[in-house]
C-alpha positions as a printed Julia matrix, in Angstrom:
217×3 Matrix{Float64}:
  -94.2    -7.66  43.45
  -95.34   -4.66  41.69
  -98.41   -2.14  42.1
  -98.68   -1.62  38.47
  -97.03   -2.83  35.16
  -95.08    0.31  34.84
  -93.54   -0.57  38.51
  -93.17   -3.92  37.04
  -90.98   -2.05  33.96
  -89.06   -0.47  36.48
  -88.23   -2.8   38.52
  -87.22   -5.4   35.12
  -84.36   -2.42  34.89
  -82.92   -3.35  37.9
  -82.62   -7.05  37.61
  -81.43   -9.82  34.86
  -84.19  -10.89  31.87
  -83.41  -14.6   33.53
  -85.58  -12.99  36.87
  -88.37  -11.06  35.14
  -90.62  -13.93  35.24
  -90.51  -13.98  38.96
  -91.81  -10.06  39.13
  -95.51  -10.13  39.13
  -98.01   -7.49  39.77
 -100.46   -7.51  42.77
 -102.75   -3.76  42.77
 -103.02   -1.95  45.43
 -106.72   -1.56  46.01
 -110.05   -0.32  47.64
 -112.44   -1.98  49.88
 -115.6    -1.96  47.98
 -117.96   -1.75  50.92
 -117.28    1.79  51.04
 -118.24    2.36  47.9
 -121.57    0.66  47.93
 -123.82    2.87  46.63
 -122.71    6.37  44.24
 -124.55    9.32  44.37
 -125.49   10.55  41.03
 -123.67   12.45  38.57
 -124.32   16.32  38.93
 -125.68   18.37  36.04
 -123.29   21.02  37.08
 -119.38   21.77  35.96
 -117.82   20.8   39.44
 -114.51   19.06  39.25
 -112.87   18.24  42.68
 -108.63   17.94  43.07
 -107.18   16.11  46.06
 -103.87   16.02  47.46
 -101.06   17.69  48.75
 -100.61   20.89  47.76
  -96.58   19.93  46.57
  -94.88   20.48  43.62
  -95.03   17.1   42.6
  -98.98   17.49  42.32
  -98.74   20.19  39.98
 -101.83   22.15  41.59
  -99.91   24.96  40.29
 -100.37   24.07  36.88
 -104.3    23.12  37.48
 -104.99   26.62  38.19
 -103.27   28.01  35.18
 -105.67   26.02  33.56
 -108.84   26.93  35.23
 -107.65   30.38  34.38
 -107.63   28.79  30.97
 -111.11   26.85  30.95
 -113.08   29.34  32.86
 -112.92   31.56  30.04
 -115.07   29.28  27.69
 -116.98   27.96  30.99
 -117.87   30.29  32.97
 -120.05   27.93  35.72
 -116.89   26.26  36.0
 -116.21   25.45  39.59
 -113.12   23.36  41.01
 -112.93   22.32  44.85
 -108.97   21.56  45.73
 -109.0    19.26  48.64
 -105.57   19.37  50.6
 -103.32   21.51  51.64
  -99.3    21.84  51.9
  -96.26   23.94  51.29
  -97.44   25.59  48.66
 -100.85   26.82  49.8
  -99.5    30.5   50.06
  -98.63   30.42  46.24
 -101.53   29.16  45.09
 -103.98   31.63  47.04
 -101.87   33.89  45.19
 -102.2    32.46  42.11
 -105.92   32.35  42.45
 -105.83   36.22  43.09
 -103.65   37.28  40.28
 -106.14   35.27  37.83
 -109.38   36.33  39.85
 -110.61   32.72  40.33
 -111.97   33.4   43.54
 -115.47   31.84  42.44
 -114.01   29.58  40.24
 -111.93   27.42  43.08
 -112.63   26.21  46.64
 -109.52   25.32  48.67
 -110.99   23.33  52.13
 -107.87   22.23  53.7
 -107.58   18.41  55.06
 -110.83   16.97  55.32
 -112.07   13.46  56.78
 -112.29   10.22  54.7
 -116.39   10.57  54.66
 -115.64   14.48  53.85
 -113.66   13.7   50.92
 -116.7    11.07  49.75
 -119.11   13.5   49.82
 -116.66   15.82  47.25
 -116.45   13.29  45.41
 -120.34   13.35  45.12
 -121.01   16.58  43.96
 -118.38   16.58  41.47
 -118.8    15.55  37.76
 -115.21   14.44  37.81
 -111.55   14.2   39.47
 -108.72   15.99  38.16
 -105.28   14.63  38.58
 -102.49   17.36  37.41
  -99.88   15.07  39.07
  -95.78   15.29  37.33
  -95.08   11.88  39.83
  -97.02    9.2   40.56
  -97.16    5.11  41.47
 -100.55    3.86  41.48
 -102.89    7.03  42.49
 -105.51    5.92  45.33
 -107.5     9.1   44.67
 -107.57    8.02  41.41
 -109.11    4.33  42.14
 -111.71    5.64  44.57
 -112.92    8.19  41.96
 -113.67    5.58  39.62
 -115.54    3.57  42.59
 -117.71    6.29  43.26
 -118.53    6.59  39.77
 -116.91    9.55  38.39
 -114.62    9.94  35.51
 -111.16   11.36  35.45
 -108.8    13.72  34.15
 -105.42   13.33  34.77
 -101.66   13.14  33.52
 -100.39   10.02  31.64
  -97.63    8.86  33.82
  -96.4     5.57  35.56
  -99.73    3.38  36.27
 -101.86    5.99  35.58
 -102.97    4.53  31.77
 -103.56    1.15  32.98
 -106.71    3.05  35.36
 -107.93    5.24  33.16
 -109.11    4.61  29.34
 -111.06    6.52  26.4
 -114.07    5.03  28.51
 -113.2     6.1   31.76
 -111.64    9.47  31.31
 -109.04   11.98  29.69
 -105.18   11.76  29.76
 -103.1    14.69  29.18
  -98.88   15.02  29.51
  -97.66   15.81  32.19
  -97.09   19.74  32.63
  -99.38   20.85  29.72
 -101.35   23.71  30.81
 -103.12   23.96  27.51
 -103.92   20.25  27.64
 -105.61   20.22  30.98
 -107.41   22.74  30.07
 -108.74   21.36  26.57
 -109.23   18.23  28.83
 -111.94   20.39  30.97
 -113.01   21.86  27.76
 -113.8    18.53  26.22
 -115.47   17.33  29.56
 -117.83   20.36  29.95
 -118.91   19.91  25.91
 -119.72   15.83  27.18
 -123.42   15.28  27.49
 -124.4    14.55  31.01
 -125.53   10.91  30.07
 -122.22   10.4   28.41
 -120.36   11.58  31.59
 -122.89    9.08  33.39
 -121.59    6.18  31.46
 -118.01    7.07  31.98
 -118.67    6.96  35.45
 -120.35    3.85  35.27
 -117.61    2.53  33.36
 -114.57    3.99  35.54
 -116.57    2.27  38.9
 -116.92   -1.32  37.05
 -113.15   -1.01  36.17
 -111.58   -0.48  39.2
 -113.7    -2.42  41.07
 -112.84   -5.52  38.89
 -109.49   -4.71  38.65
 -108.56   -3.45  42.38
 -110.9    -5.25  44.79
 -108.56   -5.17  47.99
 -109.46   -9.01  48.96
 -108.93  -10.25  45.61
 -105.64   -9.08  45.28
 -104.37  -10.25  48.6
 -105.75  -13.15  48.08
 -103.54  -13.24  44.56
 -100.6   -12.39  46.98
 -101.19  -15.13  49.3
 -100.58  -17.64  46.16
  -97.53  -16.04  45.48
C-alpha cells in the first residue's frame, strides 16, 4: 500500500509488472472534525510556511524569494512556523536581505497554534526539494486556503490550477512569480481556491474513509 500514486510508481520499480496489480493506494489523511468550520480568507498578503527548518524544506530558498516578491509587494508578510538546524542561517539570511518586517519566525508552536496561522494567512507555501504526501499541505486545503508549493512526489495529485500554484523544485524565481501571481489574485478568486482546495482534500483524504478502504484490503 501506497500514500500516493507517485509512492505507488516507486514502489512498481521495485517489484515485477506480474505484482503491480496488488499495490494499491490508501491516503494518508485528516480528521475532518478539526476542521469544521474555516475562518475567512484575509484581505491581507500573509502567507504562512511550516516545518522544519532543514535543508530538505528549502526555507532557504523561500527567503530568497521573499527578498524577490517583496520588492513588487511591499505589504508582503510571511510567518515561518518551525524551527531546526538551520535557524542560525536563516536569521542571517533575513538580515543580509533586510526582511525583518517581511518574515516572522515563531519557533514550534501547538497543533491549535498552528490553526490559528493558518487563519490569518491567505495561503501556505511549500518550498520543499523532498517530500511523500505533505500533511501541512492537506490541512491547508481543509482550512480553506490555497497553496504554493514545489511539484514533487504526491504533491500534484493535492494541489491543481484550482487549488493552488506549483513551481520546480529549487526555483527561486518561480516561487517568487508564484507569490507574485497570488498577490495580483482577486480576493474572491483566492476565496474560491480555498473553497476548492478544502472540498478536495476533504473528499479525497477523509481519515475514516481511507481506513475503512484499508480494512477491505
Amino acid at each position: 500500500v501506497a500514500v500516493s500514486s507517485f509512492g505507488r510508481s516507486q514502489l512498481c520499480r521495485w517489484t515485477g509488472v506480474a505484482a503491480w496489480p496488488r499495490l494499491k493506494v490508501i491516503h494518508c489523511g485528516i480528521e475532518p472534525h478539526h476542521f469544521a468550520e474555516t475562518a475567512p480568507l484575509p484581505t491581507k498578503l500573509r502567507l504562512v510556511a511550516i516545518g522544519r527548518f532543514s535543508e530538505q524544506k528549502g526555507f532557504p530558498l523561500l527567503i530568497e524569494a521573499i527578498a524577490i516578491a517583496a520588492r513588487l509587494n511591499p505589504g508582503l508578510h510571511v510567518t515561518l512556523v518551525g524551527d531546526g538546524e538551520l535557524r542560525g542561517e536563516m536569521e542571517a539570511m533575513i538580515d543580509l536581505y533586510t526582511l525583518r518586517r517581511h518574515i516572522t519566525l515563531t519557533g514550534w508552536l501547538a497543533e491549535d497554534q498552528v490553526r490559528d496561522a493558518l487563519s490569518e494567512a491567505q495561503a501556505l507555501v511549500l518550498p520543499s526539494f523532498a517530500e511523500g504526501l505533505p500533511m501541512v499541505v492537506m490541512e491547508a486545503m481543509a482550512a480553506g486556503r490555497p497553496v504554493i508549493a514545489t511539484a514533487i512526489a504526491g504533491i500534484p495529485e493535492l494541489i491543481t490550477p484550482e487549488t493552488g500554484w506549483l513551481v520546480p523544485a529549487g526555483d527561486v524565481q518561480g516561487l517568487a512569480d508564484a507569490i507574485d501571481t497570488l498577490a495580483d489574485t482577486p480576493h474572491e478568486v483566492l476565496s474560491r481556491m480555498g473553497q476548492a482546495a478544502r472540498a478536495r482534500v476533504l473528499v479525497r483524504h477523509d481519515i475514516d474513509r481511507e481506513a475503512s478502504k484499508l480494512a477491505q484490503l
